[in-house]
DOSEBA-629795 format. One line per 10 residues: number of its first residue (from 1); their letters; for each residue x, y, z of C-alpha. Coordinates in nm, 2 decimals, padded with zeros to 4 digits. Example, Ala and Ser with C-alpha at 12.3 -4.5 7.8 and 13.67 -1.06 7.14 Angstrom:
% residues 2
1	AS	01.23,-00.45,00.78; 01.37,-00.11,00.71
% end
This chain:
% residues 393
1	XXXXXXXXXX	-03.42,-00.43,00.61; -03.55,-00.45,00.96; -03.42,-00.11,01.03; -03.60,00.03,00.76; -03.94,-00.13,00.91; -03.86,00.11,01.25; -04.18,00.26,01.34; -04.29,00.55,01.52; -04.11,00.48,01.84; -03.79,00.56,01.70
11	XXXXXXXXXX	-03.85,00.92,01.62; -04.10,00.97,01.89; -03.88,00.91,02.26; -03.53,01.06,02.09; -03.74,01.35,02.06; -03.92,01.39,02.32; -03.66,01.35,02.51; -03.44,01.60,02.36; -03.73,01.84,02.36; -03.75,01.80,02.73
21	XXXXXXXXXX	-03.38,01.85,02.79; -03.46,02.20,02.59; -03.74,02.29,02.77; -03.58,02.21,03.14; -03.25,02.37,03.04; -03.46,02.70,02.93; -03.68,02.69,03.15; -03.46,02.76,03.49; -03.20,02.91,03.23; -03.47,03.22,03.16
31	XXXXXXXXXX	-03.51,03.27,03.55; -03.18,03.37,03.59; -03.14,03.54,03.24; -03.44,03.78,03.33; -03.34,03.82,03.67; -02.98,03.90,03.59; -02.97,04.02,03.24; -03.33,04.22,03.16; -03.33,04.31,03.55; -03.68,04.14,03.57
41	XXXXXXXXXX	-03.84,04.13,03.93; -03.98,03.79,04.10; -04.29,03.89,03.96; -04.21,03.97,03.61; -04.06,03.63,03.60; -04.35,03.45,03.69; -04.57,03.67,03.51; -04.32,03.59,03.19; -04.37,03.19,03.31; -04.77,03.25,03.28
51	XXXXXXXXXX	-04.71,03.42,02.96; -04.56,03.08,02.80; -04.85,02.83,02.96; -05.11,03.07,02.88; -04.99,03.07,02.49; -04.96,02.73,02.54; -05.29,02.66,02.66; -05.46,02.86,02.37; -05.23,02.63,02.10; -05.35,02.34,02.28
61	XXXXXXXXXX	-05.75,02.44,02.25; -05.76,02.62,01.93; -05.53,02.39,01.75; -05.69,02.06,01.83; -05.90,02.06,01.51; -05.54,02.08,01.37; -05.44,01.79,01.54; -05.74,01.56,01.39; -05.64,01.63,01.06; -05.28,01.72,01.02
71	XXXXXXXXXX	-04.97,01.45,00.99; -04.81,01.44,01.35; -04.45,01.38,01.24; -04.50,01.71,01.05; -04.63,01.91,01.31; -04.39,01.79,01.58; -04.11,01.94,01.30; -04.27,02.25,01.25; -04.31,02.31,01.64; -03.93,02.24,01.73
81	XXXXXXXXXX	-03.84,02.46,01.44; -04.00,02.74,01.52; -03.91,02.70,01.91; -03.55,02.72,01.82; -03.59,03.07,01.60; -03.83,03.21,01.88; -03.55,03.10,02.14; -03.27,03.24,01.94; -03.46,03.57,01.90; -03.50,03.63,02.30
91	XXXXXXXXXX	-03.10,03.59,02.32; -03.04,03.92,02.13; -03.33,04.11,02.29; -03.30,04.37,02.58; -03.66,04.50,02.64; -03.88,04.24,02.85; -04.21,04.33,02.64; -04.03,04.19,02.32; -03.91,03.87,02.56; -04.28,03.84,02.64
101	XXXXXXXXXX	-04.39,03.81,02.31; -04.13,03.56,02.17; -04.14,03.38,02.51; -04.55,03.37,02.44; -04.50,03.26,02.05; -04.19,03.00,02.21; -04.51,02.83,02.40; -04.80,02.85,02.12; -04.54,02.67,01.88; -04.45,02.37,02.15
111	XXXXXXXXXX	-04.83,02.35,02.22; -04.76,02.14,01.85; -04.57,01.89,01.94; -04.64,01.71,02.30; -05.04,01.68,02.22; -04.93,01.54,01.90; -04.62,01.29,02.01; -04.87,01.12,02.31; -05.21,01.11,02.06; -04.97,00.93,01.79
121	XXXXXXXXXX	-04.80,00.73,02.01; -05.12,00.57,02.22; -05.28,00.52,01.92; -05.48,00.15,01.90; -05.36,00.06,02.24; -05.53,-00.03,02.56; -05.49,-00.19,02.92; -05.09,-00.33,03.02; -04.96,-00.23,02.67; -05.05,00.15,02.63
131	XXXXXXXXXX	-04.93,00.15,03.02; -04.59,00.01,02.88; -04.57,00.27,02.58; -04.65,00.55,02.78; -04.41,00.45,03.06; -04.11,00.45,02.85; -04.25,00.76,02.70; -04.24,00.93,03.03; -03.90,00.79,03.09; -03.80,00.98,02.76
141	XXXXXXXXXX	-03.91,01.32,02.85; -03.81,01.31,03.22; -03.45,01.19,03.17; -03.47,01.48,02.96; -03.60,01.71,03.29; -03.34,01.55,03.49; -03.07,01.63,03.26; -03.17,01.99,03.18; -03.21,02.18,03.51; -02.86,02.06,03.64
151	XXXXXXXXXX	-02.69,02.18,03.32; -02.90,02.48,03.31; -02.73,02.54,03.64; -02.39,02.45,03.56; -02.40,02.67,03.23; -02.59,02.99,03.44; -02.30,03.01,03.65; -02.06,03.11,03.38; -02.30,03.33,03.22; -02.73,03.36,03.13
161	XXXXXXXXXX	-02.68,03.28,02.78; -02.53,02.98,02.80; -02.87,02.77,02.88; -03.09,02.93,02.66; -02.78,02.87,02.36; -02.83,02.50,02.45; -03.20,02.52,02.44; -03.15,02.65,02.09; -02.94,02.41,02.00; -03.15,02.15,02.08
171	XXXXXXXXXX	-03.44,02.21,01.92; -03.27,02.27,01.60; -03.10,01.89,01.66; -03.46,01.77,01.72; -03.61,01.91,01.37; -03.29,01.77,01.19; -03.39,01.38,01.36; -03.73,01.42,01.28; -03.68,01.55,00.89; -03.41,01.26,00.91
181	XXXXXXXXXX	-03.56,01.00,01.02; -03.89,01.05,00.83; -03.70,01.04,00.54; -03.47,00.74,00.58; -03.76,00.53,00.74; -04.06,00.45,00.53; -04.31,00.29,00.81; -04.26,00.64,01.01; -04.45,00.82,00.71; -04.71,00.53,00.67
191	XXXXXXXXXX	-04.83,00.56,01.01; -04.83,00.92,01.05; -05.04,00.93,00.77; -05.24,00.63,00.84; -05.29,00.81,01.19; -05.47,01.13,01.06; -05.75,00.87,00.91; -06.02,00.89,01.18; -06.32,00.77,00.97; -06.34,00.37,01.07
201	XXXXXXXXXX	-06.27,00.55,01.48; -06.53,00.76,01.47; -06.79,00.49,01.38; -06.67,00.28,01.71; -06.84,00.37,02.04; -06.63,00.57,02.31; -06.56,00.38,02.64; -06.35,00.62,02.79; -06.35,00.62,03.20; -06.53,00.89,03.40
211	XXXXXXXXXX	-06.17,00.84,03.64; -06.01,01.09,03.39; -06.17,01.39,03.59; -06.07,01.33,03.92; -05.73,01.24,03.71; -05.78,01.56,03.55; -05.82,01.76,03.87; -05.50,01.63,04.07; -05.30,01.74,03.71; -05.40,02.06,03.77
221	XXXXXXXXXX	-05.30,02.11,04.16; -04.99,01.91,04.10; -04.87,02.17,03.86; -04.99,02.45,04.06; -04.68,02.29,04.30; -04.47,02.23,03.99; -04.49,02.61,03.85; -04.38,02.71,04.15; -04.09,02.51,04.23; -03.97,02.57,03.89
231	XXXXXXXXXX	-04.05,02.97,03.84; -03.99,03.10,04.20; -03.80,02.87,04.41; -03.49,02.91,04.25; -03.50,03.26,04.33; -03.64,03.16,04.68; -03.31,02.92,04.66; -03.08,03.19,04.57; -03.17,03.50,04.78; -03.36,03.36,05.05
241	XXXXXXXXXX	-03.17,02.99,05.13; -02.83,03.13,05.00; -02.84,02.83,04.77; -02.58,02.83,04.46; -02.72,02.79,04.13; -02.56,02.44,04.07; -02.76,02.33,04.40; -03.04,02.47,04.29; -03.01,02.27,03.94; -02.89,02.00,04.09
251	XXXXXXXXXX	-03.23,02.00,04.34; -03.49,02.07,04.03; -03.25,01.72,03.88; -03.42,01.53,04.18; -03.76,01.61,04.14; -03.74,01.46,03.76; -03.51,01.19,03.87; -03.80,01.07,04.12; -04.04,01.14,03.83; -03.88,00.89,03.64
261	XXXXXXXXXX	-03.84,00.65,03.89; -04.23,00.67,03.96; -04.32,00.65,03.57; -04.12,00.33,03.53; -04.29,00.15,03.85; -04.65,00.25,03.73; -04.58,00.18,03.35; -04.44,-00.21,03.47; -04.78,-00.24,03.70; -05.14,-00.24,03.62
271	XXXXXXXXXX	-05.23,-00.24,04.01; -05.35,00.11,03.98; -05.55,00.13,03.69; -05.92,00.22,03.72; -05.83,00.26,04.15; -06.00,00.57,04.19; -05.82,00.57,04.59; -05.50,00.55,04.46; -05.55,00.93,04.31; -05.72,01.10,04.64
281	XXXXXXXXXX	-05.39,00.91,04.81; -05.13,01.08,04.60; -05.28,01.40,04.65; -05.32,01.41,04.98; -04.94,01.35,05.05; -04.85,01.58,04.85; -05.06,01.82,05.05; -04.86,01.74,05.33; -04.50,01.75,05.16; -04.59,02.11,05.05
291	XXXXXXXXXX	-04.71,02.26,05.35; -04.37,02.11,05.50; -04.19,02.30,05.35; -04.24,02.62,05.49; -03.97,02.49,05.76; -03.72,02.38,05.53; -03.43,02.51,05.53; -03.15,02.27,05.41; -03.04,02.12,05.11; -03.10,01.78,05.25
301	XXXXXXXXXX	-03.46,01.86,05.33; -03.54,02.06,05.05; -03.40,01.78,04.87; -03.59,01.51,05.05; -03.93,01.70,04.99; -03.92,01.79,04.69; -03.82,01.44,04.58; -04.17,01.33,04.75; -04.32,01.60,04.49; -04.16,01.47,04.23
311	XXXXXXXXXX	-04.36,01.09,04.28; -04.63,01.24,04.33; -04.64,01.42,04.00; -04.55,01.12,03.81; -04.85,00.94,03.97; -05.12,01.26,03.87; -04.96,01.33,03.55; -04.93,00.91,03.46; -05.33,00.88,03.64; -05.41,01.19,03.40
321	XXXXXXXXXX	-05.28,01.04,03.06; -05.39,00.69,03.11; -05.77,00.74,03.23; -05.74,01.04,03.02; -05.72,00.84,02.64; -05.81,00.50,02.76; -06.13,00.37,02.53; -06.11,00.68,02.41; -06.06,00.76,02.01; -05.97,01.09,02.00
331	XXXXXXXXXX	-05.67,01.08,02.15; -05.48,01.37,02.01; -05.75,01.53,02.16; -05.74,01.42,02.50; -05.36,01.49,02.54; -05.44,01.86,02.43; -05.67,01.85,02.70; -05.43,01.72,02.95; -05.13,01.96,02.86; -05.37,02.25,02.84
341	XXXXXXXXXX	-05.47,02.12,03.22; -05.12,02.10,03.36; -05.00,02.46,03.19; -05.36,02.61,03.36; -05.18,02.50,03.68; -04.83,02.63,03.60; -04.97,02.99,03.55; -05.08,02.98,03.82; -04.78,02.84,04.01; -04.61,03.04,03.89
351	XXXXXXXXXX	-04.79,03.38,03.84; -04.96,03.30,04.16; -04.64,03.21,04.36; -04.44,03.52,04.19; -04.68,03.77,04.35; -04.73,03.59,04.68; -04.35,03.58,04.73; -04.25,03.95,04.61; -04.50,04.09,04.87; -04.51,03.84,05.17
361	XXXXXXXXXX	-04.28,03.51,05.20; -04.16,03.20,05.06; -04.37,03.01,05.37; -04.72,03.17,05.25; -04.63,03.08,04.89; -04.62,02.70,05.01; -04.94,02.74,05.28; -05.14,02.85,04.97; -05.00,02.58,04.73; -05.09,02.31,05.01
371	XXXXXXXXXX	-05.41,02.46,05.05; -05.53,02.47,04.67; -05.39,02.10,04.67; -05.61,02.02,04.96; -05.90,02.16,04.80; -05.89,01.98,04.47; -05.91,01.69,04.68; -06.24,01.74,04.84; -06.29,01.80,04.49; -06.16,01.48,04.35
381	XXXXXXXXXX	-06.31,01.26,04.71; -06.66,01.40,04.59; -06.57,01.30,04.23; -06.48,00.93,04.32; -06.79,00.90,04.58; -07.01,00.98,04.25; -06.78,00.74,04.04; -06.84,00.45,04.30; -07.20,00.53,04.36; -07.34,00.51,03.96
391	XXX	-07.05,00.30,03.84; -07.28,00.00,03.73; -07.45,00.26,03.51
% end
């Protein structure tokens, strides 16, 4: 009987981490599908990487009076349902524009389900406890990113399908647990549905924190990093370092790995909420790690630095989702705001980086990505000196 009491938790980390493991196995498993199978150039790959956030980005925005209304469990089945027939459709394709446009569909479907899964799930929490749910929420989806890239690698070496065949199969497991579960366990359905009932919320006055914009501004700069690393370093990797694909996997797999290491420290502390210095100190070290890399050139350093990266995205993207829905009450709302954020910076990551490094080098790619990380600090410094100044009022 106690089973049958499981609430939301139990359907909400299994799949979000499998949904991660899909996205970070398709994700580097399309690079080297469009490079080796459609023939596409650096550029066209990024561009294709863009295509995916920006159709992301417009489900995020134009969806969010979606996500006031609608029941998240159902939305979170009808997104990794439709991203497994999108995916299958790209494996039997060989023209890129068709690729774009189920790759673009593939990322206005998903836009369903992570805005959904984080509003649900921080629902009537605050403080050390919504810390704690969202920390082992982050530990779902990025042991899902560590997991993905290295097999994406692993399975790219024996041929491009194989990845984007896992992907596939993934999201059609997810859907399956989701239809399961909400079937076998009665509490899931009552608080989905209780969940959609905003009325008593809307009557209670909004104390969310002015830190979500600074918050908001390191997300985006972060991912500018993050598109990058994941859309055109491993064809930086490949061609320019003479890296194997498994490497190359296997370096992506450190990044999360660090990721999840930094989302389990911040979920079991509270030091760092409402510290607006904490965010202007991420940033700037990340700034640094960056521009390092234009003189790396190993596996050990590349590793090294690109495990520095991967803290300092778990601190932007854990600063962005806490200050982001804390006292707020439209939370569903807030995380579509975040994730539309975060893709905004993988276009350009990766659109931005794809063109840089087809017509000048890898090391200009990183100067520029150090310098628009640099520059959404000043940004965020002049933020937090307004925050400090009028924070009595």
């Amino acid at each position: 009987m106690a089973l049958l009491r499981a609430g939301k938790e139990v359907v909400i980390f299994p799949s979000v981490f499998l949904v991660a493991f899909g996205v970070g196995v398709t994700m580097l498993g399309m690079v080297f599908h469009l490079r080796e199978a459609l023939g596409a150039t650096p550029s066209q790959v990024g561009s294709l990487s863009a295509v995916w956030a920006l159709s992301y980005i417009l489900g995020c925005i134009f969806m969010r009076p979606v996500f006031q209304r609608a029941v998240p469990q159902s939305l979170m089945l009808i997104s990794t349902l439709f991203m497994f027939l999108f995916l299958l459709c790209i494996l039997f394709v060989k023209a890129l524009l068709i690729a774009y446009v189920l790759y673009s569909m593939y990322g206005f479907v998903e836009s369903l389900f992570w805005p959904s899964t984080m509003g649900w799930l921080s629902r009537g929490v605050e403080g050390s406890s919504l810390s704690k749910k969202m920390s082992i929420y982050n530990f779902s989806w990025s042991m899902g990113m560590i997991i993905g890239p290295l097999v994406a690698g692993l399975l790219s070496s024996i041929g491009t399908v194989f990845p984007l065949t896992m992907g596939c199969g993934t999201y059609l497991l997810t859907s399956i647990l989701i239809l399961v579960a909400g079937i076998t366990f009665p509490r899931i359905r009552e608080e989905a549905i209780a969940g959609v009932i905003e009325t008593e919320e809307e009557n209670r006055k909004d104390r969310s924190t002015f830190l979500r914009y600074p918050s908001w501004v390191g997300l985006f700069t972060t991912y500018v990093v993050i598109g990058m690393l994941l859309s055109i370093f491993p064809l930086y990797g490949a061609e320019g370092l003479g890296f194997s694909k498994g490497m190359i996997g296997f370096l992506l797999q450190v990044r999360a790995l660090c990721a999840t290491v930094g989302f389990v420290l911040l979920g079991r502390t509270d030091v760092w909420h409402f510290k607006p210095h904490q965010i202007l100190f991420g940033q700037a070290i990340l700034a640094g790690t960056v521009f390092c890399m234009r003189s790396a050139l190993s596996p050990l350093v590349n590793g090294i630095l690109i495990a520095l990266i991967g803290f300092c995205m778990a601190l932007s993207y854990f600063n962005s989702i806490f200050h982001g829905v804390s006292g707020s009450f439209q939370r569903t709302g807030r995380m579509a705001i975040h994730e539309a954020i975060l893709s905004a910076g993988l276009i350009i990551g990766s659109s931005g980086g794809g063109f840089v490094y087809q017509r000048f080098t890898m090391q200009r790619v990183y100067t520029l990505c150090a310098f628009a990380v640099f520059f959404g600090l000043l940004i965020q410094g002049a933020l937090v000196i307004f925050y400090t100044t009028h924070r009595k009022s």
